[in-house]
Gaussian input, Z-matrix of N, CA and C with variables (Angstrom, degrees):
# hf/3-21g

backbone

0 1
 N
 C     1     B1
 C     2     B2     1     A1
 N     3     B3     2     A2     1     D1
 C     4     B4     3     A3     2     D2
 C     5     B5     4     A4     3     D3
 N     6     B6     5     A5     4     D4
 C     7     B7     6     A6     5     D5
 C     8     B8     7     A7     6     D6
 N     9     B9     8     A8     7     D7
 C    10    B10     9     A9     8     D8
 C    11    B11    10    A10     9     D9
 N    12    B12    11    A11    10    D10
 C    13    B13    12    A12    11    D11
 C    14    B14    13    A13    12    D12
 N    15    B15    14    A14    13    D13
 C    16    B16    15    A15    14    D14
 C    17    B17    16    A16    15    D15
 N    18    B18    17    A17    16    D16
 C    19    B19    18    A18    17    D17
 C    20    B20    19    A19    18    D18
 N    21    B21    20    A20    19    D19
 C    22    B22    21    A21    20    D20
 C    23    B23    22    A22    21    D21
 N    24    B24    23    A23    22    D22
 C    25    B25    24    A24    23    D23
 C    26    B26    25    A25    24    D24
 N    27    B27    26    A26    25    D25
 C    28    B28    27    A27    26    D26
 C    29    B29    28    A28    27    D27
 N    30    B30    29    A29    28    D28
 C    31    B31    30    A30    29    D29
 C    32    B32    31    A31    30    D30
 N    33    B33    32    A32    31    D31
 C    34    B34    33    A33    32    D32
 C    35    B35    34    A34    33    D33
 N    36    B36    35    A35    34    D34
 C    37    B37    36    A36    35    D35
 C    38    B38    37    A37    36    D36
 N    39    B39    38    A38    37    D37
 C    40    B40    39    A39    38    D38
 C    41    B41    40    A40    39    D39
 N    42    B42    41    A41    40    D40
 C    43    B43    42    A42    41    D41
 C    44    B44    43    A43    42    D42
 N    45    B45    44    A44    43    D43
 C    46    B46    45    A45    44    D44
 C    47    B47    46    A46    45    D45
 N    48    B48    47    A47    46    D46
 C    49    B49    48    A48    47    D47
 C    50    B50    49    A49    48    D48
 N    51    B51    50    A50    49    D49
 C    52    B52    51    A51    50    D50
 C    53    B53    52    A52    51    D51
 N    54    B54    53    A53    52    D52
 C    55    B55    54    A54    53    D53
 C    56    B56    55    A55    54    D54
 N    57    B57    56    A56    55    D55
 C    58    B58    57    A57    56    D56
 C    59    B59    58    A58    57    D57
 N    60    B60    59    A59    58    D58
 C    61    B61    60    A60    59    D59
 C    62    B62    61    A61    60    D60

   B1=1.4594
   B2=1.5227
   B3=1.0855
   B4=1.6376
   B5=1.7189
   B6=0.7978
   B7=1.6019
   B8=2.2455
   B9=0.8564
   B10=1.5940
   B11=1.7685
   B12=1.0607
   B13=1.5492
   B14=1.3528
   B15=1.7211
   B16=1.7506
   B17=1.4689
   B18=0.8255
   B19=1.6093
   B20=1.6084
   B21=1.5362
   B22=1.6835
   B23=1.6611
   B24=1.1582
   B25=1.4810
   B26=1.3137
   B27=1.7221
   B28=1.0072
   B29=1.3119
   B30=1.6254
   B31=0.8007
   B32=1.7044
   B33=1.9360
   B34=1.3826
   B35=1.9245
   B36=1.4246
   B37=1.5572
   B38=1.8654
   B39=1.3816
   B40=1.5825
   B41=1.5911
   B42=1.3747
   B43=1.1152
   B44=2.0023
   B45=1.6339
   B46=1.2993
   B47=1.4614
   B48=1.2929
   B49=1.4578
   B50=1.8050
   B51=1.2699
   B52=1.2715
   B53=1.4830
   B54=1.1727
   B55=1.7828
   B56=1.2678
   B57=1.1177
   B58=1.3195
   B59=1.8353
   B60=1.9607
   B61=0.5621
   B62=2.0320
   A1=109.95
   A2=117.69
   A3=121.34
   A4=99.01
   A5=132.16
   A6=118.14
   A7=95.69
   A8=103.88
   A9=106.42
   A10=110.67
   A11=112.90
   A12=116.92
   A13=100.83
   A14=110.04
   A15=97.97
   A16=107.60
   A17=127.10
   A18=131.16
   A19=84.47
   A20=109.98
   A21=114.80
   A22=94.74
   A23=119.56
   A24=129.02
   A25=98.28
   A26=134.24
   A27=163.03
   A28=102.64
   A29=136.02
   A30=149.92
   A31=157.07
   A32=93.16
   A33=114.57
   A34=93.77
   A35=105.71
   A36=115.73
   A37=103.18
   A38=91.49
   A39=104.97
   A40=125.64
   A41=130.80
   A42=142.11
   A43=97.62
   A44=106.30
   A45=99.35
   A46=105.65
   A47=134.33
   A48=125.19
   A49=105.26
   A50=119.23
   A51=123.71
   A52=124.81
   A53=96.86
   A54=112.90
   A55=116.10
   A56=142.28
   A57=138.43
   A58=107.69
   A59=121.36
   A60=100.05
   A61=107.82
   D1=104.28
   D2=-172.64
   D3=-102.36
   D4=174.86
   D5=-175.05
   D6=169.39
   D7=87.81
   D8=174.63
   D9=-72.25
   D10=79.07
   D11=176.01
   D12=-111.06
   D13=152.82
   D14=155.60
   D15=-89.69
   D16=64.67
   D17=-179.79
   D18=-120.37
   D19=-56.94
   D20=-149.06
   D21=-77.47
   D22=-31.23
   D23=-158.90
   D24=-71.61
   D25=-20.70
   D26=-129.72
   D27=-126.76
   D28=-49.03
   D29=110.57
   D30=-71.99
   D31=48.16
   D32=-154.71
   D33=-62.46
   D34=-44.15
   D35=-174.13
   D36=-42.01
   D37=-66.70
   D38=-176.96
   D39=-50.36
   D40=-40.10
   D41=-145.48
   D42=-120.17
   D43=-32.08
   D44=176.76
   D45=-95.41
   D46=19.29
   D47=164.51
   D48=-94.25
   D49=-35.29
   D50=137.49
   D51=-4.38
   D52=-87.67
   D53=165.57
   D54=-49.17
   D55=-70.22
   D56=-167.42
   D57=-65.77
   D58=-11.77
   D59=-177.24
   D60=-94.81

């Protein structure tokens, strides 16, 4: 799920441990 928001960028920590998981 790739998703370029400033929401996620905002929560890059939160949302990209997500991803890697």
């Amino acid at each position: 799920m790739k998703i370029s928001n400033l929401t996620l960028v905002t929560n890059e920590k939160t949302w990209h441990t997500s991803e890697v998981d």
